[in-house]
VEXDREN-2710 file (C-alpha; in Angstrom, 1 decimal):
% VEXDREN-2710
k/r/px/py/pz
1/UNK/92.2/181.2/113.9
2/UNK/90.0/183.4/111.5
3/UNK/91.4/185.4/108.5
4/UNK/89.8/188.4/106.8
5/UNK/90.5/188.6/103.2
6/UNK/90.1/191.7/101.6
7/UNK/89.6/191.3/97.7
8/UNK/88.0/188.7/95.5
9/UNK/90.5/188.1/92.7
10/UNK/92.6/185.1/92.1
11/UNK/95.2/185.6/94.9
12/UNK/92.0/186.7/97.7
13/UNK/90.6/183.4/96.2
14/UNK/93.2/180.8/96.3
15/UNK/94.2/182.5/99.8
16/UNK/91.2/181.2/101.2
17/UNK/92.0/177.5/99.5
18/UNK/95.1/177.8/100.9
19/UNK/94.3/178.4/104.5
20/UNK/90.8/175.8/104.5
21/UNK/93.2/173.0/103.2
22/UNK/95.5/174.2/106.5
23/UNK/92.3/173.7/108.8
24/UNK/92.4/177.9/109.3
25/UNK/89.1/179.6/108.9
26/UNK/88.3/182.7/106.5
27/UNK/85.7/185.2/105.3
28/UNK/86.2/186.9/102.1
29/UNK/84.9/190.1/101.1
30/UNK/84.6/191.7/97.6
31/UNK/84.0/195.2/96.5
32/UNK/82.3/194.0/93.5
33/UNK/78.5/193.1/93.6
34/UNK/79.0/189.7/92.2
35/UNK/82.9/188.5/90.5
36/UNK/82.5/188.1/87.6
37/UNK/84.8/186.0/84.8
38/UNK/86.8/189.5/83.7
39/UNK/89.7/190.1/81.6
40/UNK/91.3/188.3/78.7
41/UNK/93.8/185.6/78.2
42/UNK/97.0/185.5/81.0
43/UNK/99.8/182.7/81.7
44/UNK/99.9/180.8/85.0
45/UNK/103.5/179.4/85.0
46/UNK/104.2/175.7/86.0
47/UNK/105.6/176.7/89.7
48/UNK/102.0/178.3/90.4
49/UNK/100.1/175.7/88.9
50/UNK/101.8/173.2/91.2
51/UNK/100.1/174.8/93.9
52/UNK/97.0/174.9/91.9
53/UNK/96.8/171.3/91.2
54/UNK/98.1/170.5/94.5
55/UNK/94.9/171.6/95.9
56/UNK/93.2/169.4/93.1
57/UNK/92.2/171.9/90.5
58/UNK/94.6/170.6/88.0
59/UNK/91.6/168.3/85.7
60/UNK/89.6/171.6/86.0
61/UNK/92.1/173.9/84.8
62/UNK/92.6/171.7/81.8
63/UNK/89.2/171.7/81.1
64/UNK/89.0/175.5/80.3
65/UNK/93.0/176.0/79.3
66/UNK/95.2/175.5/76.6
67/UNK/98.7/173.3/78.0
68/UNK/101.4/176.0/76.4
69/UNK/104.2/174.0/74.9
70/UNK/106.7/176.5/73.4
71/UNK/107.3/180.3/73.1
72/UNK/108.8/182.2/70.6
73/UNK/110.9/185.4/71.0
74/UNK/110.7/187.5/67.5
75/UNK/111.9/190.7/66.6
76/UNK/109.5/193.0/64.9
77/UNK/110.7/191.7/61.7
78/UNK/109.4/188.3/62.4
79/UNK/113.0/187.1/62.7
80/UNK/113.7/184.6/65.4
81/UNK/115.6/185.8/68.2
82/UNK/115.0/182.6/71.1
83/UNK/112.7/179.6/71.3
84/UNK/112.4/177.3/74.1
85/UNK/109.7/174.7/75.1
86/UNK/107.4/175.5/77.9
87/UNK/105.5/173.6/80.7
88/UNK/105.9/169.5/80.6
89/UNK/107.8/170.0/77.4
90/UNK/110.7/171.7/78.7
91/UNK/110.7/168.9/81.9
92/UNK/108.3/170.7/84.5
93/UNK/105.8/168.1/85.8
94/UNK/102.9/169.9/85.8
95/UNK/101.7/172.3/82.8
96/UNK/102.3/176.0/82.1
97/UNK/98.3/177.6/81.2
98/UNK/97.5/179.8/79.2
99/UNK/93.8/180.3/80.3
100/UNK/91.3/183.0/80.1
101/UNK/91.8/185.5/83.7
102/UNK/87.9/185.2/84.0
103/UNK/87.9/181.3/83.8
104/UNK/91.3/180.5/85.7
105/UNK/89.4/183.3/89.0
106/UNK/86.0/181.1/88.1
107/UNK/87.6/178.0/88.8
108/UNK/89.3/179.1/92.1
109/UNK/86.0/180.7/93.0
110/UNK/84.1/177.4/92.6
111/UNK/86.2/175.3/94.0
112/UNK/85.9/177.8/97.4
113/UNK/82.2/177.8/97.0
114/UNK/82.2/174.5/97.3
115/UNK/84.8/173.6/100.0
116/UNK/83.8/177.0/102.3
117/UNK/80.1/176.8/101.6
118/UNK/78.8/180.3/99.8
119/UNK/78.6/182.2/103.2
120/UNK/81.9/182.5/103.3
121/UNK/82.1/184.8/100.2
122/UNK/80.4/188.5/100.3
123/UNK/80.5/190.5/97.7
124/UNK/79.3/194.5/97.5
125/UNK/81.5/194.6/100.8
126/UNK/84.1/197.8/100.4
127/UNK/86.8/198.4/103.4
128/UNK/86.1/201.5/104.8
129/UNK/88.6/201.0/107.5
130/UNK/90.3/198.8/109.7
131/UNK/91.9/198.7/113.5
132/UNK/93.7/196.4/115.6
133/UNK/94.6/195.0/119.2
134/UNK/96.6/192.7/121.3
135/UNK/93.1/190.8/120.7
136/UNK/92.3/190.7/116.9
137/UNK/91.7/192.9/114.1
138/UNK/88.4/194.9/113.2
139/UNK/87.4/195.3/109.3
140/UNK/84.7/197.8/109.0
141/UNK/82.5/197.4/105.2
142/UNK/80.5/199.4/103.6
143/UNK/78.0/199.3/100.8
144/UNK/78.6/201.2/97.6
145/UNK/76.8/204.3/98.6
146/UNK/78.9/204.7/101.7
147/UNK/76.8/203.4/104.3
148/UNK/78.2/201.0/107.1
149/UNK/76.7/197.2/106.3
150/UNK/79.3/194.7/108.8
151/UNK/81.7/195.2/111.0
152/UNK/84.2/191.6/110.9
153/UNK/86.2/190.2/113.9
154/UNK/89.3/188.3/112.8
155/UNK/92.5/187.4/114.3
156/UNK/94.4/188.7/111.2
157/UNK/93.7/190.8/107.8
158/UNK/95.1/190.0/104.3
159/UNK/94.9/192.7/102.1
160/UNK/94.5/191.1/98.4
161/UNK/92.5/194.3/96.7
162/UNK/94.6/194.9/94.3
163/UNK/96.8/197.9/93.1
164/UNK/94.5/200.2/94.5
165/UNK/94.0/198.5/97.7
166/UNK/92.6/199.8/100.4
167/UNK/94.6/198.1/102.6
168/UNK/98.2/199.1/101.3
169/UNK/97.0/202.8/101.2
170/UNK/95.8/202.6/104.8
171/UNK/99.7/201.1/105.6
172/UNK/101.1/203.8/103.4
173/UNK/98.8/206.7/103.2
174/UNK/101.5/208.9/101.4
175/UNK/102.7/206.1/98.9
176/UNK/100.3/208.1/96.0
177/UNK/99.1/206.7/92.8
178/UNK/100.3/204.1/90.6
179/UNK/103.9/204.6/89.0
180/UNK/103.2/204.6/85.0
181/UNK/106.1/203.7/82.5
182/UNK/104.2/205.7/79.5
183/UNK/103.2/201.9/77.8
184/UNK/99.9/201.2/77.0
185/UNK/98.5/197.8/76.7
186/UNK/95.7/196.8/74.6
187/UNK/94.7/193.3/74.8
188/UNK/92.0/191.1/73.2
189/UNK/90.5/187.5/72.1
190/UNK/89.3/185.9/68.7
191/UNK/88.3/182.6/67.6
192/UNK/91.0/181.7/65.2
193/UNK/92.6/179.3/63.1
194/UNK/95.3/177.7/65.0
195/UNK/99.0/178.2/64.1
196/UNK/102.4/176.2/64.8
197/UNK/102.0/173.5/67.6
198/UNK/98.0/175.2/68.7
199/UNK/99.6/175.4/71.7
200/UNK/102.3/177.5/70.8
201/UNK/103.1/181.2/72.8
202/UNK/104.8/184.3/70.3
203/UNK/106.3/187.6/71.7
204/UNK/107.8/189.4/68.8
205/UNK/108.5/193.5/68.6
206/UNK/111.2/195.5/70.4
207/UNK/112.0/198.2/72.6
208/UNK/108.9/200.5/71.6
209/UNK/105.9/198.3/71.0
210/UNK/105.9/194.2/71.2
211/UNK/102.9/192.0/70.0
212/UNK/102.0/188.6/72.0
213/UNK/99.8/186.4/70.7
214/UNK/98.8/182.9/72.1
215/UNK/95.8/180.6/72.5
216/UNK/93.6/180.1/75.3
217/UNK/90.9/177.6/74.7
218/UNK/89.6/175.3/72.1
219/UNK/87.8/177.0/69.7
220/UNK/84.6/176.7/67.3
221/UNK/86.1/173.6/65.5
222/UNK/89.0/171.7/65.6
223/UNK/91.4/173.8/63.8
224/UNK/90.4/176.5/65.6
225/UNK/91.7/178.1/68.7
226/UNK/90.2/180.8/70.9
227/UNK/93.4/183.4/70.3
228/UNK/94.9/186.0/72.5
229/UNK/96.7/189.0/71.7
230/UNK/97.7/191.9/73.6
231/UNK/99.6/194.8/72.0
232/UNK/102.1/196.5/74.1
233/UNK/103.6/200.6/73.1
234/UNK/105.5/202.9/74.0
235/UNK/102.8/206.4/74.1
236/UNK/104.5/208.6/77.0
237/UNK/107.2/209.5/78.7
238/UNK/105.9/208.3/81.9
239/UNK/106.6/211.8/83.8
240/UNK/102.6/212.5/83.4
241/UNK/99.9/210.3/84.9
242/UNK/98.1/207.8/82.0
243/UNK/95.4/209.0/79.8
244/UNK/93.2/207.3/81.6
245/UNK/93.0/205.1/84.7
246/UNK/94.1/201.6/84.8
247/UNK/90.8/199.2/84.8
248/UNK/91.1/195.6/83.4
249/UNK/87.6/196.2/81.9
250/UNK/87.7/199.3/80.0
251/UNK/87.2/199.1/75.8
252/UNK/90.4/200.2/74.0
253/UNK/89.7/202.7/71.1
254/UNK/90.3/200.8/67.9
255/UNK/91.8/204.2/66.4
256/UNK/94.2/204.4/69.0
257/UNK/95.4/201.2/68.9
258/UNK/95.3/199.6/65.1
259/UNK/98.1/202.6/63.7
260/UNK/100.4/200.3/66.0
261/UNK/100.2/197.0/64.7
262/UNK/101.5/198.0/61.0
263/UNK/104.9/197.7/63.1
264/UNK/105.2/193.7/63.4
265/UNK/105.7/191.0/61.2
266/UNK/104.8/187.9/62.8
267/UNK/105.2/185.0/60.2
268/UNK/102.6/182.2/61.9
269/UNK/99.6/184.5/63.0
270/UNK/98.1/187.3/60.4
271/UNK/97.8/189.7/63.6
272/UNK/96.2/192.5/62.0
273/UNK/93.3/190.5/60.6
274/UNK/93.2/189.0/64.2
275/UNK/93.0/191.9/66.1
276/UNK/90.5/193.7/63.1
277/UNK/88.7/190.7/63.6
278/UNK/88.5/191.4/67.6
279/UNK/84.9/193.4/68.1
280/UNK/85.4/194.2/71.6
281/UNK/88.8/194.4/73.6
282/UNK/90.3/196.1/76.4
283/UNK/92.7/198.9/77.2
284/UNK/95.5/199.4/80.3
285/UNK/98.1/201.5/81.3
286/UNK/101.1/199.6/82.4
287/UNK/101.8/200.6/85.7
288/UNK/103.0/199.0/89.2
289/UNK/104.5/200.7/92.2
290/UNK/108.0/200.8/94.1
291/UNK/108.8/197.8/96.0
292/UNK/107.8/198.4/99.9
293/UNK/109.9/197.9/102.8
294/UNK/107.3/196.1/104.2
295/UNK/104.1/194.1/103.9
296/UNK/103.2/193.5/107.5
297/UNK/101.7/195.6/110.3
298/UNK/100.6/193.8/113.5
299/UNK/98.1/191.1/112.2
300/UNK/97.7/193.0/108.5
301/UNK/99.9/192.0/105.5
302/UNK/99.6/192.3/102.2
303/UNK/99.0/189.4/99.3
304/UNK/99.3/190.0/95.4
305/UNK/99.0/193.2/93.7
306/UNK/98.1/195.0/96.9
307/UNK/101.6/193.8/97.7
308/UNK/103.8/194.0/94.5
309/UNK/102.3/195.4/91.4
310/UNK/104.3/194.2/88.3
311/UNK/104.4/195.3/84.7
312/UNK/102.8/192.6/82.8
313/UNK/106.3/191.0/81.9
314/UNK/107.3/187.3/81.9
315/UNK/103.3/185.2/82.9
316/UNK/103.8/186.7/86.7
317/UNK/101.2/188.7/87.9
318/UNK/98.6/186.1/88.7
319/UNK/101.5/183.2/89.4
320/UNK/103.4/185.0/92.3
321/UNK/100.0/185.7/93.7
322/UNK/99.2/182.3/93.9
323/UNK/103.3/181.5/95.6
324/UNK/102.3/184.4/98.2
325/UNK/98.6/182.3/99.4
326/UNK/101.0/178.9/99.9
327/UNK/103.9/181.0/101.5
328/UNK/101.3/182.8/103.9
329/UNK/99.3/179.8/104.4
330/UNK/102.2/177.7/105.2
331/UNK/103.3/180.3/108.1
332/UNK/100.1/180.5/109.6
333/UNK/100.2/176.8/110.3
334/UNK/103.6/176.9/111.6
335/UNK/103.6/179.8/113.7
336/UNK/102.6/179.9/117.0
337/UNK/101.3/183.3/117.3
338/UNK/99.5/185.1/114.1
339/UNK/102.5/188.2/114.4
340/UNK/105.5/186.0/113.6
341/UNK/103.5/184.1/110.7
342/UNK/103.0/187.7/108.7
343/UNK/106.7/188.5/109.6
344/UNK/107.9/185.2/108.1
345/UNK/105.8/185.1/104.9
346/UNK/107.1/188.9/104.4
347/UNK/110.4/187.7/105.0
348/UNK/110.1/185.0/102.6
349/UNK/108.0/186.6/99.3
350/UNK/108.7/190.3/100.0
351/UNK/112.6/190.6/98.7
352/UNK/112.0/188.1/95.3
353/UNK/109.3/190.1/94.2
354/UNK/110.4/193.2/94.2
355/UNK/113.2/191.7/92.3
356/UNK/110.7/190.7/89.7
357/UNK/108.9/194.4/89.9
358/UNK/112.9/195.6/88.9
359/UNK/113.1/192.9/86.6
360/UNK/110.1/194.0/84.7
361/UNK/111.1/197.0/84.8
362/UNK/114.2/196.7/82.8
363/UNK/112.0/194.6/80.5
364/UNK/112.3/191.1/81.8
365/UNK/113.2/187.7/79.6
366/UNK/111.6/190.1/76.9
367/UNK/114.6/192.1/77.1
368/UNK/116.2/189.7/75.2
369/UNK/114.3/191.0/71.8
370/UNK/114.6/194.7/73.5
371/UNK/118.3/194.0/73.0
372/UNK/118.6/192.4/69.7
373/UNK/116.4/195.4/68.2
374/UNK/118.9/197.8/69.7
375/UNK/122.2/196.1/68.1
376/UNK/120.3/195.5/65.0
377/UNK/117.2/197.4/64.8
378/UNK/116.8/196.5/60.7
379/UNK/117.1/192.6/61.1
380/UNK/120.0/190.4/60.6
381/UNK/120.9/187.7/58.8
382/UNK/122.6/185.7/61.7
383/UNK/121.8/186.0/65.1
384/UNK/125.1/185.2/66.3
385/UNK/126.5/187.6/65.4
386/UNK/123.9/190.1/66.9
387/UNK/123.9/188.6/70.4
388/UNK/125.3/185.2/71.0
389/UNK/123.3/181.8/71.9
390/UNK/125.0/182.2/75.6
391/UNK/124.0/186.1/76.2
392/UNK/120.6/185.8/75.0
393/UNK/120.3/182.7/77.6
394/UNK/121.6/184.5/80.1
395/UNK/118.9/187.5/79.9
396/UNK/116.0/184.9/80.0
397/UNK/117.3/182.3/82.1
398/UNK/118.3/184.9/84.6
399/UNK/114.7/186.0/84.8
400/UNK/113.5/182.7/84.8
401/UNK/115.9/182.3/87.4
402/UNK/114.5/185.3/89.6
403/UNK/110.8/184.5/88.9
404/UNK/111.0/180.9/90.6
405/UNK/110.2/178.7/87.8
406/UNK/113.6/178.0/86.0
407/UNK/113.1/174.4/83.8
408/UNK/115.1/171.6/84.5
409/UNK/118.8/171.9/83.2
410/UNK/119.5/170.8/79.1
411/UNK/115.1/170.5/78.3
412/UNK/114.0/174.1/77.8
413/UNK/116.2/176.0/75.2
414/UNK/116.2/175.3/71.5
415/UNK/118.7/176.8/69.4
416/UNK/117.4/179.3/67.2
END
C-alpha cells in the first residue's frame, strides 16, 4: 500500500511516522518551498505525546520543551479561579509540552527524514487536483507559478493541508471560507525571567479578552525561561469576514494590540513589560469551520485541520492531529481493503472532534473564568460563593473529559 499525504505540518508529518512504523509506504508533499520551524509556543497534551514518544521521540522532545507541571485559571483581576497540576504531576505517565510549534514540526520532520530517507518529502509541491478509481488515486502537483511538475500514483490520499486545504474544498466545494468568531489572537515569545514553578502555564481574563502566558524552552541563563504569551480579544461581531486573513506568520501591529493588555492583572508574570519587550510577534484571526458530516470519499479522507479546525481553546489543535495519524494508521493495518480503513478512522475521530470544535466554541475549560467574570465581573472575595469548587470542576473536567486526556481520578485538581 502507498499513501499520498497532502501537507507538511505536524499532523502530514507524524502521519507518515505513523504509517512507516505500520510497514505502509508514503510520499509527502508540501506547498511550501522548504518547512520551515514557524509559529510560536503551543501545548501538546499528555494523550498525544504518548503517541509521540511511542514512536521514540519522547528524549527529543524534552530536549527542545519545557515539561508543564501546573496551570492556573485567573480572572482578569489576577484572582484565582482553578489550579490543577498538569502532565506527570497530575498522574499521566508521560509529560504535557509546552514547546515551540517550529521545534515540536522540526522534530517530527527529522525523525521522518531519517526513517523515510529525504525523497520521501517534496516540498514546492501544490495540489492542483486529484481523481480516483476502483484502482488507486491520482494527485496532480504543481509548482508555484501554476505549471504541472508530478503527477503521484497512490492507493489512497490524506488530506493534512490545513484549514484551507485543498483537499477538503475539493470534497466540499460550496463549504466557503473560514467561519470567524470576531477574536483576534496575537501571540509572541521573550526570553524572560522565570516565574512560579518555571514550568508553570497561566490563563487569566474573561469573556472579552484572556492573556496566556507560559514557558517554552530554557532560556539565556538559568533563571531564565524562553516565555510565551498570546493575547486573545474580542474585536468583531463575527458577522463580517476578519480584517485580514488567517496566516500563522503574519506580524501583529503593536498599536493594535498593546491598548488590550492594560485589561489583566496577572500577579506572577509583569505581562506588559513581556510583551513590550516582544520585538517581533504574530497576529491571527480565530477561526475554524462547522463540523462535516464526513471525512471520507473513496480512498481520500481528511487528517487535522483540513478535517476539524478548532479555535485555539484547551492545548488541541496540534494534539488531536497527532490522535487522527495513530487512528488512521491503525485502520490501515487492520483493514483489508483501503475503503473500510478511511470509513473506520472517520467513524472513530470524526464525532469527538467536532465535539471539541462545539466545545471551543462555547469557550472550552476556559469557560470556567468566562463564567466567574460573568457572576462577578469586579472580583470577589471568596470564590465559593461565586461558583462552587464542584461547578467549576465540572466545566473543565467535562472538557478534559471530551478532549481525551482526562488525569487520573484524586491527582489533578487543587483547591483554589
Amino acid at each position: 500500500m502507498k499513501a499520498i499525504i497532502v501537507g507538511g505540518g505536524i499532523g502530514g508529518l507524524t502521519t507518515a511516522l505513523m504509517l512507516r512504523a505500520r510497514g505502509i509506504g508514503c510520499e509527502l508533499f508540501e506547498q511550501a518551498d522548504t518547512i520551515r520551524e514557524l509559529g510560536v509556543g503551543i501545548n501538546t497534551l499528555p494523550h498525544a505525546i504518548r503517541e509521540l514518544a511511542g514512536l521514540g521521540l519522547l528524549q527529543k522532545l524534552d530536549d527542545v520543551a519545557i515539561r508543564t507541571d501546573e496551570l492556573y485559571y485567573l480572572n482578569r483581576h489576577g484572582q484565582e479561579v482553578w489550579r490543577e497540576s498538569r502532565g506527570v504531576n497530575a498522574g499521566h505517565d508521560v509529560p504535557q509540552f509546552s514547546i515551540h510549534r517550529g521545534r515540536l514540526q522540526s522534530v517530527i520532520h527529522r525523525a521522518v527524514e531519517e526513517r523515510l530517507g529525504p525523497d520521501a518529502i517534496h516540498t514546492g509541491c501544490r495540489l492542483g487536483a486529484f481523481t480516483q478509481d476502483e484502482g488507486g488515486v491520482s494527485a496532480y502537483f504543481f509548482d508555484r507559478a501554476g505549471c504541472h511538475i508530478k503527477t503521484v500514483r497512490g492507493d489512497i490520499l490524506i488530506g493534512a493541508d490545513g484549514i484551507h486545504s485543498r483537499v477538503r474544498e475539493t470534497l466540499f466545494p460550496n463549504e466557503g471560507p473560514p467561519c470567524w468568531n470576531g477574536l483576534m489572537l496575537w501571540r509572541g515569545a521573550r526570553d524572560w525571567p522565570a516565574f512560579l514553578t518555571g514550568r508553570s502555564m497561566i490563563v487569566a481574563g474573561g469573556l472579552h479578552a484572556k492573556v496566556v502566558v507560559y514557558p517554552i524552552a530554557e532560556g539565556s541563563s538559568p533563571a531564565n525561561r524562553l516565555t510565551n504569551w498570546a493575547v486573545l480579544v474580542k474585536v468583531g461581531d463575527g458577522n463580517t469576514p476578519p480584517p485580514r486573513r488567517e496566516d500563522w506568520s503574519r506580524p501583529g501591529r503593536r498599536e493594535e494590540l498593546m491598548p488590550h493588555v492594560a485589561r489583566f492583572s496577572v500577579p506572577y508574570v509583569d505581562v506588559p513589560s513581556l510583551i513590550s519587550a516582544t520585538s517581533e510577534f504574530y497576529e491571527y484571526p480565530t477561526c475554524d469551520r462547522d463540523p462535516l458530516p464526513y471525512w471520507s470519499s473513496g480512498r481520500v479522507t481528511l487528517l487535522g485541520d483540513a478535517a476539524h479546525p478548532m479555535y485555539p481553546v484547551g492545548s488541541n489543535g496540534a494534539s488531536q492531529a497527532i490522535l487522527d495519524a495513530r487512528a488512521l494508521a491503525d485502520a490501515l493495518a487492520r483493514s483489508e481493503h483501503p475503503r473500510q480503513a478511511l470509513i473506520a478512522y472517520e467513524q472513530k475521530r470524526l464525532p469527538m472532534t467536532a465535539e471539541i470544535v462545539r466545545s471551543n466554541r462555547r469557550g472550552g475549560p476556559e469557560g470556567v473564568i468566562d463564567a466567574v467574570e460573568q457572576l462577578a465581573p469586579d472580583g470577589f472575595t471568596d470564590i465559593e460563593k461565586v461558583l462552587s469548587y464542584s461547578q467549576r470542576e465540572a466545566i473543565v473536567r467535562g472538557y478534559a473529559s471530551k478532549a481525551g486526556f482526562a488525569a487520573l481520578p484524586g491527582l489533578a485538581a487543587v483547591r483554589a
